[in-house]
N, C-alpha and C positions, 0 to 999 in steps of 0.2 A: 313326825318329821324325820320319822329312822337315824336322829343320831347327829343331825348335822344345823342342827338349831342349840343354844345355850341357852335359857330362859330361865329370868328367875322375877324374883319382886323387890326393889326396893324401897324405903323408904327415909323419910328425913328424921325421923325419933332413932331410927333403930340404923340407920343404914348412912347411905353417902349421897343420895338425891341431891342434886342441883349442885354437888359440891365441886364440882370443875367445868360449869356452866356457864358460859358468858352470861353476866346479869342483862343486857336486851335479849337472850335469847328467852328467859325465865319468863320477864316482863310478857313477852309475846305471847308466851305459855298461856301465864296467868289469863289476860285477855284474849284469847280463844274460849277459855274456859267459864271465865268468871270468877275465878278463884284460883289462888294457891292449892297445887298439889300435894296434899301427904305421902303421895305413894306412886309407883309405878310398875310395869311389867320391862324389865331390858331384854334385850334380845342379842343374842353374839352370832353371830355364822360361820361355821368352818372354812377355814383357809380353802380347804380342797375343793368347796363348790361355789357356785356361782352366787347361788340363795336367793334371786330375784321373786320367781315361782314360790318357793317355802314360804320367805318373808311375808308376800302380798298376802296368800294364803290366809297364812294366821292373822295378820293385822287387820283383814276383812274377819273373822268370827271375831276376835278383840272387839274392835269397833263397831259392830252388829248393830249395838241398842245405843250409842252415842259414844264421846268421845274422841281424842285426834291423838295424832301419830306424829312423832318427829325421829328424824333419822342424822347419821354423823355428817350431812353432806350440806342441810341448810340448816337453819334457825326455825322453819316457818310451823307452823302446827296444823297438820293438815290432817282433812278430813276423811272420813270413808266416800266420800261422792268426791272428792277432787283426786283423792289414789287413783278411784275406778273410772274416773274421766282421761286420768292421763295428765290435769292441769300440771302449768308449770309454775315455777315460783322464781323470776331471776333467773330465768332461764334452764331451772335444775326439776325434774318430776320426785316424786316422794322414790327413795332409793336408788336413786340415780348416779349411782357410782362413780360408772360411764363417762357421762358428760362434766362430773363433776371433777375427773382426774384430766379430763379432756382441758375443760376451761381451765383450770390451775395449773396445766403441762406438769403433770406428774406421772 
């Protein structure tokens, strides 16, 4: 992603996971999944680009073989066939900035 993606792993033994989490957003987690998370991949994106393109990118090979995706703009856990649909959630799509600074007039 030449530099303009952050990625690392966290987790909750060793790391900071869920630790400035709304607890419904957790709950949500957990129920997508069926369980509590131990661990995760975060993802940061350089100020300088847009990172719409990069982001999906990787979150499609991540999510390949199962798994969901949540991003800073909703709570909902979404999946690789709702990314790649396009659905919305509350009227926001999985990294949807955009509309997300739009509805909040920021």
């Amino acid at each position: 992603m030449e530099g303009n993606l952050y990625i690392e792993i966290d987790d909750e033994q060793t790391g900071y996971l869920f630790s400035d989490w709304d607890p419904d957003d957790v709950a949500a987690l957990e129920a997508a999944v069926g369980h509590r998370l131990t661990w995760a991949v975060q993802i940061d994106i350089s100020g300088r680009i847009d990172g719409t393109t990069e982001v999906h990118q990787l979150v499609e090979l991540l999510l390949e073989h199962g798994g969901v995706a949540t991003d800073d703009y909703s709570g909902h856990p979404w999946t690789l066939q709702e990314i790649k649909s396009g659905a919305l959630n509350d009227g926001l799509g999985f990294f949807d900035f955009r509309a997300y600074h739009e509805l909040n007039r920021e």
